[in-house]
VMD Tcl script that draws the C-alpha trace (Angstrom):
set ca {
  {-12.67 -5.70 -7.81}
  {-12.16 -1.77 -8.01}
  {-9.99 0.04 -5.46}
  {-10.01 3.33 -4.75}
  {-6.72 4.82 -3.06}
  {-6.37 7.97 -0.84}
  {-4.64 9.66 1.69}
  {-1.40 11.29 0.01}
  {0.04 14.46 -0.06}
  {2.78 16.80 0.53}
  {4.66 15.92 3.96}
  {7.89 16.94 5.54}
  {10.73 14.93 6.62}
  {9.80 13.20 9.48}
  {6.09 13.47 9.27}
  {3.53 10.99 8.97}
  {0.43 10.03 6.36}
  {-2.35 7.22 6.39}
  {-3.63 5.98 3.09}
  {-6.45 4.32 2.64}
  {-7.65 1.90 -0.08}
  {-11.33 0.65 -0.41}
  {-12.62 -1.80 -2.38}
  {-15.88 -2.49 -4.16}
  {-16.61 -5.71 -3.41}
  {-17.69 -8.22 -0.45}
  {-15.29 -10.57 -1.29}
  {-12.37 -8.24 -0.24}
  {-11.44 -10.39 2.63}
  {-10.54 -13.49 -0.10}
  {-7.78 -11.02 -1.16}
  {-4.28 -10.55 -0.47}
  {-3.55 -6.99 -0.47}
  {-0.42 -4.90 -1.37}
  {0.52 -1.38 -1.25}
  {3.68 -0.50 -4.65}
  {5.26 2.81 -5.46}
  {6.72 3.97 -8.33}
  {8.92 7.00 -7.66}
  {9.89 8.97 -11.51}
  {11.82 7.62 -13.51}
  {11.80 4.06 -11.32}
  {10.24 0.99 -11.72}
  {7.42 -0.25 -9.32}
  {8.40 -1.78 -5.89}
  {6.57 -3.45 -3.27}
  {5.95 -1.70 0.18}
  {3.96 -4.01 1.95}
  {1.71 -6.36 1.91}
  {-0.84 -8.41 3.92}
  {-3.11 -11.47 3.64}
  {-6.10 -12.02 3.88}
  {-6.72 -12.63 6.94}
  {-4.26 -9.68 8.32}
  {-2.22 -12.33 10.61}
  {0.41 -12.14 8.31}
  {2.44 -9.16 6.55}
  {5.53 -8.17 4.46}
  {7.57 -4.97 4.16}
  {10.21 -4.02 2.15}
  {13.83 -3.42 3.61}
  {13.43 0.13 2.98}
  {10.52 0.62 5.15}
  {10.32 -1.74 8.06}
  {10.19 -0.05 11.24}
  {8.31 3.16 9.79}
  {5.25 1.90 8.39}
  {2.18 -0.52 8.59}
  {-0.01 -2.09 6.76}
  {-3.47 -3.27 8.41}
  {-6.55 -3.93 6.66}
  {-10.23 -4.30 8.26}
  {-12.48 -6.73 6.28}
  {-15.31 -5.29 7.44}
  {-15.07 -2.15 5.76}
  {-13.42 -3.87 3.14}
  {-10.19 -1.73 3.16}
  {-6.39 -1.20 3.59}
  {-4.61 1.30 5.67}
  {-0.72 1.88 4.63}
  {0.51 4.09 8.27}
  {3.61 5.78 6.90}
  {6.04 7.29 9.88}
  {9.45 8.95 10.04}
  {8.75 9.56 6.36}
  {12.14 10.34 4.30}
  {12.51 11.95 0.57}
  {12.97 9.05 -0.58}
  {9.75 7.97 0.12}
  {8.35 10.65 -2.38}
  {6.45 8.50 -5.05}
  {3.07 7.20 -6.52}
  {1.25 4.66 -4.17}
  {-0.56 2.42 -5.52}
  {-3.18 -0.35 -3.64}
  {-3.35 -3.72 -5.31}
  {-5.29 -6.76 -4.84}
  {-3.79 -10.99 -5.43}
  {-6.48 -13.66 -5.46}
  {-3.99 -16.12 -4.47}
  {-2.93 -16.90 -0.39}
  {0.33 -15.94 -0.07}
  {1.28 -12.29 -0.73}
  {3.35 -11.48 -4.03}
  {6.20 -9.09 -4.01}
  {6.12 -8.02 -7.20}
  {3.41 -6.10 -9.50}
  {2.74 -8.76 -12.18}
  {1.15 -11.31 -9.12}
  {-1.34 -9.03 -8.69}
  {-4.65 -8.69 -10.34}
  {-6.45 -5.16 -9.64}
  {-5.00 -1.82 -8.96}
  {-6.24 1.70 -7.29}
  {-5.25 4.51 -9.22}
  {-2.93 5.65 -7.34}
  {-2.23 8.41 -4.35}
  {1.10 11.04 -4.76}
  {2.85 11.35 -1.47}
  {5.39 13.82 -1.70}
  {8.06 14.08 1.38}
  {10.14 17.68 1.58}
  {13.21 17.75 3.11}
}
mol new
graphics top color blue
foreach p $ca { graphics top sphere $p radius 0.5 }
foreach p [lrange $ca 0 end-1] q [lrange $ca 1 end] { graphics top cylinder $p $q radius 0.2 }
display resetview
């Protein structure tokens, strides 16, 4: 499956961005999805992630509270809502796609990967 990421950008403190990741095929809804970042210099950390049904989700510590991650079959996409963003949250984000039921937290359980969107938080 391809996936296409969008939605970052530059963003101050406090402010708010939606990405968006499609994907190419049908079968979208047979994956779990997850959203990573990989800030410079840093290895690459899960954000969230959802199965595939969307009754179930994960977050990292770092970012429950402030953000969301939803998904709508029919379109065959992901939505990462990112609020009360911090500088810290300044990194690559990258959409990724696990064949298997219950959502991994780490990069190597999943299969296929967007490119990747830059969202960049000023304080």
């Amino acid at each position: 499956v391809q996936l296409q990421a969008c939605g970052g950008g530059l963003v101050q403190a406090g402010g708010s961005l939606r990405l968006s990741c499609a994907a190419s095929r049908s079968s979208f809804s047979s994956y779990t999805m997850g959203w990573f970042r990989q800030a410079s210099g840093k290895e690459r950390e899960i954000v969230a992630a959802i199965r595939r049904s969307g009754g179930s989700t994960y977050y990292a510590d770092s970012v429950k509270g402030r953000f969301t991650i939803s998904r709508d079959n029919a379109k065959n996409t992901v939505y990462l809502q990112m609020n009360s963003l911090q500088p810290e949250d300044t990194a690559v984000y990258y959409c990724a796609a696990d064949p298997r039921v219950v959502p991994g937290t780490t990069p190597r359980e999943y299969d296929y990967w967007g490119q990747g969107t830059l969202v960049t938080v000023s304080s």
